[in-house]
C-alpha positions as CSV (number, residue, x, y, z in Angstrom):
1,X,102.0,107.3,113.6
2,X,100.5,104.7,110.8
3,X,96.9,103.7,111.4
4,X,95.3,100.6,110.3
5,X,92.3,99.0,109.7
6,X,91.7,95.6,109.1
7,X,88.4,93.7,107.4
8,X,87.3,91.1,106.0
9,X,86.9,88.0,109.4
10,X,84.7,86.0,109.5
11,X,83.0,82.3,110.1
12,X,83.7,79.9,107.4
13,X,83.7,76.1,107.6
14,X,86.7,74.1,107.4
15,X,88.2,74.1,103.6
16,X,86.9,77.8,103.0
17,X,88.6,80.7,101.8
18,X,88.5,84.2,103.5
19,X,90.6,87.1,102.4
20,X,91.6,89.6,105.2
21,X,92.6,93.4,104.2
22,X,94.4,95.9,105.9
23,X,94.6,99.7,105.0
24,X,97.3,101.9,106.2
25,X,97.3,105.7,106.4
26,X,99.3,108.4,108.9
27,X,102.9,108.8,108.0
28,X,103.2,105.6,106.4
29,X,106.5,106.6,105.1
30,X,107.8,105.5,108.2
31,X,106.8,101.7,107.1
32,X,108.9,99.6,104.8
33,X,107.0,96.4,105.7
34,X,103.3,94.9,106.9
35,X,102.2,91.7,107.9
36,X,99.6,89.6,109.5
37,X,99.9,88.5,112.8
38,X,97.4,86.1,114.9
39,X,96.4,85.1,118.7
40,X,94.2,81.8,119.3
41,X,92.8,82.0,122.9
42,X,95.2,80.6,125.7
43,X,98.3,81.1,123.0
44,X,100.9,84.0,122.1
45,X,100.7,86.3,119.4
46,X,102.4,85.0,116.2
47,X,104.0,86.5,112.9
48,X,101.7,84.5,110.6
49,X,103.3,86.8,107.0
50,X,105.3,89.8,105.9
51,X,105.7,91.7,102.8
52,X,108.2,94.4,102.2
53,X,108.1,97.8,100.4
54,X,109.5,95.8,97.7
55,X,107.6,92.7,97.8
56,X,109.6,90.3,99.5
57,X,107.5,87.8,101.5
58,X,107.5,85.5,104.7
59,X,105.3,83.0,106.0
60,X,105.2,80.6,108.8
61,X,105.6,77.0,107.9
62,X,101.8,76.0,108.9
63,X,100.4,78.7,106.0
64,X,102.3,78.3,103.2
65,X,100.9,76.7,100.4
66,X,97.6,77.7,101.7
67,X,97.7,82.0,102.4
68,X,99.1,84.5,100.0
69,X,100.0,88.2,101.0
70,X,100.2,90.6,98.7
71,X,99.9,94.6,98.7
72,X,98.5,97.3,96.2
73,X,101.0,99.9,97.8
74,X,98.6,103.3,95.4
75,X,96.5,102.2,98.0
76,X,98.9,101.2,101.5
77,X,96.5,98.2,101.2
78,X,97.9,94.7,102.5
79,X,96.2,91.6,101.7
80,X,95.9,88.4,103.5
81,X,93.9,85.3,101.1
82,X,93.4,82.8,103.0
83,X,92.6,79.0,101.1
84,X,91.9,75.6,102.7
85,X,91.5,76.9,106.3
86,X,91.4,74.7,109.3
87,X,90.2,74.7,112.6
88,X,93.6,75.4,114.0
89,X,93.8,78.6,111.6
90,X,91.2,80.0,113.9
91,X,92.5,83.3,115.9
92,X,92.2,86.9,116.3
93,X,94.1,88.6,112.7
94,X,96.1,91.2,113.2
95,X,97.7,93.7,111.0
96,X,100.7,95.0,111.5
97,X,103.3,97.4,110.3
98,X,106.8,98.8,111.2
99,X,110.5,98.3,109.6
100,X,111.2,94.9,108.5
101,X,114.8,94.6,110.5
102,X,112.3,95.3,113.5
103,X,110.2,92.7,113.2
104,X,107.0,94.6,111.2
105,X,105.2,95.6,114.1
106,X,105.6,98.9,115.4
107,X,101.8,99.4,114.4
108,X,99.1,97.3,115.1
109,X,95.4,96.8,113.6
110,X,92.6,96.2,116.2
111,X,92.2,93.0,114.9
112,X,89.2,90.6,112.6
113,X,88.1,87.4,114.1
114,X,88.5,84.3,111.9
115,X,86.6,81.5,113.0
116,X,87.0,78.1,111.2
117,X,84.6,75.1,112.2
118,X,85.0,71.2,111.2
């Protein structure tokens, strides 16, 4: 089993930065990719970005150019920056973790509120 806990939600207004962090431990051997995933009330859960053992990266078209992931893997730390939010960016963050040809997300986080306002 991998545990993780994530920090770092909050309420910011629109055009503010947040940086979310997730920290694995267990048998994190197991893992050979994390990632953020979010649910906005009333919608599904969605892959919002990976990162690989290795440092290879995905993110969903509405993010990129505005979030960064990146990982300090001394620490089984994954990172989530988060620049130029919007209302719409505004969801329950989860972390996640699993085998990337698996989709990342064996493991789940219990999840940091981000709230954006205009």
């Amino acid at each position: 089993q991998v545990q993780l806990v994530e920090s770092g939600g909050d309420s910011v207004q629109a055009g503010g930065s947040l940086r979310l962090s997730c920290a694995a431990s267990g048998n994190t051997y197991t893992k050979n990719c994390m990632g953020w995933f979010r649910q906005a009330p009333g919608k599904a859960r969605e892959l919002v970005s990976t990162i690989t053992s290795d440092g290879n990266t995905k993110y969903i078209d509405s993010v990129k150019g505005r979030f960064t992931i990146s990982q300090d893997n001394a620490k089984n730390t994954v990172y989530l920056q988060m620049n130029s939010l919007k209302p719409e960016d505004t969801a329950m963050y989860y972390c996640a973790a699993g085998t990337w040809i698996l989709g990342c997300n064996r493991y789940w986080g219990q999840g940091t509120q981000v709230t954006v306002s205009s």
